[in-house]
NUZA-866468 format. One record per residue: residue in three letters; x, y, z of N, C-alpha, C, O in turn. Coordinates in steps of 0.1 Angstrom, whole numbers, plus 2048, in hexadecimal, padded with zeros to 3 digits. Atoms other than C-alpha are relative to their C-alpha. Last residue first. Layout:
<recs>
ALAXYZXYZXYZXYZ ...
</recs>
This chain:
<recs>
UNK8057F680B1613FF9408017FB7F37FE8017EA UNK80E7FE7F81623E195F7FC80D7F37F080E7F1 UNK80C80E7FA1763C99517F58088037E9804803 UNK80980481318E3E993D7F77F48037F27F07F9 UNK7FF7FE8051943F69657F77FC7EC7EC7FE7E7 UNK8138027F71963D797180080B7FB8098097F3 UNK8098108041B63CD9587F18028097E77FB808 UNK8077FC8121C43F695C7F67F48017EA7F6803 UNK80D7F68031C33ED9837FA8027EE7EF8017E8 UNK80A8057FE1D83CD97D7F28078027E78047FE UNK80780C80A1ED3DC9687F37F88037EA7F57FC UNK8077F380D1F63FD97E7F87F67F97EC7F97F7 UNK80A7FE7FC1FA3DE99D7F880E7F77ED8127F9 UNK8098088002133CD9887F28058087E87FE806 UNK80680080F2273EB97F7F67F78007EE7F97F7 UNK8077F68012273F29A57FD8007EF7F38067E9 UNK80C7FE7F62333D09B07F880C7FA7EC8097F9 UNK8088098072513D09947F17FF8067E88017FE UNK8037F680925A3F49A17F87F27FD7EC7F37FC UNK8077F07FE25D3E89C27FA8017F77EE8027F9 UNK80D80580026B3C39B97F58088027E98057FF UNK80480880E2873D69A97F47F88037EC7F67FA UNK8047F680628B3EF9CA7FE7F87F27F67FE7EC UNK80A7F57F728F3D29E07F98087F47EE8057F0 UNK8078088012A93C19C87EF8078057E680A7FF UNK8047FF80E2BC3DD9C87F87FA7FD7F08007F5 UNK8077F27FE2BC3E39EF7FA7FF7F27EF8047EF UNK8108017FC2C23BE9EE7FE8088007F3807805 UNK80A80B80E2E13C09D37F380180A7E9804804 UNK8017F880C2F23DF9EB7F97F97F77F17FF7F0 UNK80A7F87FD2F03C9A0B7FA80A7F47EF80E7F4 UNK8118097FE2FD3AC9FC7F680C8017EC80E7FA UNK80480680C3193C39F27F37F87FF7E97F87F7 UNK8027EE8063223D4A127F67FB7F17EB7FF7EF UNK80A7FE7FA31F3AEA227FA80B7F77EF80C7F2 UNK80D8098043383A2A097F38068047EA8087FC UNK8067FC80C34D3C0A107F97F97FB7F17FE7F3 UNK7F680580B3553BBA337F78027F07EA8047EF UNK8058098063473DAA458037F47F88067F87ED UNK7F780F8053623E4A597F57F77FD7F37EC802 UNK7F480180735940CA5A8057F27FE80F7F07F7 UNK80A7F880F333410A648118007F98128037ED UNK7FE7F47FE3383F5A858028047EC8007FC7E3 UNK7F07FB80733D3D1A7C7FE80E80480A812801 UNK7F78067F531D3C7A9480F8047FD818806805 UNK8017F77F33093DDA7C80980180C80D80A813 UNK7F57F880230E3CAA6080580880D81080A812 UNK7F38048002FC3ADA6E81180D7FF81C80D804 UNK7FC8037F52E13BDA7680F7FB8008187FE807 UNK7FD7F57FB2DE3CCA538037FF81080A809814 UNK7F38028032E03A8A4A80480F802811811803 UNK7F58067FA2C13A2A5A80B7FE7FF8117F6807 UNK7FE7FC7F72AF3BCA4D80C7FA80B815800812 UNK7FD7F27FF2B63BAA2C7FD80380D80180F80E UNK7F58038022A8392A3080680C80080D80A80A UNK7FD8047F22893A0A3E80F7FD7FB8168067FF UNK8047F67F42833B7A1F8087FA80E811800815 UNK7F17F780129139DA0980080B80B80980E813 UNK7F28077FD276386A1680C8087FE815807806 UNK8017FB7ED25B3A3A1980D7F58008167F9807 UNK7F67F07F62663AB9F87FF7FD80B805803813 UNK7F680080025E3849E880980E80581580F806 UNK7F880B7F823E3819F881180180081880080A UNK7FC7F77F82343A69E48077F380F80E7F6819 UNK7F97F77FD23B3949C480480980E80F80D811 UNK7EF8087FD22B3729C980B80F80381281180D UNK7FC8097F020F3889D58097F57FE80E7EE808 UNK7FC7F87F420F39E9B68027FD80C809803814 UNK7F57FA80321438099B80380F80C80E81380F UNK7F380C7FA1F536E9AC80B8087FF80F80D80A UNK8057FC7F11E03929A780A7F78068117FA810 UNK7FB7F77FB1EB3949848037FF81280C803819 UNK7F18008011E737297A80280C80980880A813 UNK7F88087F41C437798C80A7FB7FB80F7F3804 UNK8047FE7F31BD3959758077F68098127F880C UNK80C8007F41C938495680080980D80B809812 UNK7FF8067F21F138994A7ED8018057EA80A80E UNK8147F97FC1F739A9287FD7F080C7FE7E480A UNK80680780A21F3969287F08038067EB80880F UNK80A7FE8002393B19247F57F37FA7F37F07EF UNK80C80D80925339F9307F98077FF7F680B80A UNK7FE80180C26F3BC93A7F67FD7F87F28037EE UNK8027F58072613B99608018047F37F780A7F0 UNK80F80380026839595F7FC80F7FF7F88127F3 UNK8077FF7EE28D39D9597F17FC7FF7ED7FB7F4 UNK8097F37F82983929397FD7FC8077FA7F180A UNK8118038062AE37392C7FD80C80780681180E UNK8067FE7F32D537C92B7F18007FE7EC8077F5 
</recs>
């Protein structure tokens, strides 16, 4: 199984950094919106006849969510450290 991008530790430039955080935060607001709109969906089944695909979608984009979270915030510690050691 190859690693996650998070995993990679790779030495990344300033404006890598900065591209790699606005691909990143593009790709939450899409899951973001997509998590919403499937939360609509559930909704229409009422809180007991979820079918279980949906239950499941909904359980991988909460995950996913929270994995571009953390990936986003390790990339914005890195990019501070990198200005930071530019400017000291």
């Amino acid at each position: 199984m190859p690693a996650r991008p998070e995993e990679i530790v790779k030495a990344m430039n300033e404006d890598e950094l900065i591209e790699e955080i606005s691909h990143n935060e593009a790709l939450l607001r899409i899951q973001r919106r997509n998590l919403r709109a499937l939360e609509l969906q559930i909704a229409q089944h009422g809180p007991f006849d979820v079918p279980l695909h949906m239950q499941l979608a909904h359980d991988e984009l909460r995950a996913e969510i929270t994995r571009l979270t953390h990936t986003r915030r390790d990339l914005q510690a890195r990019l501070r450290r990198a200005q930071r050691n530019r400017k000291g």
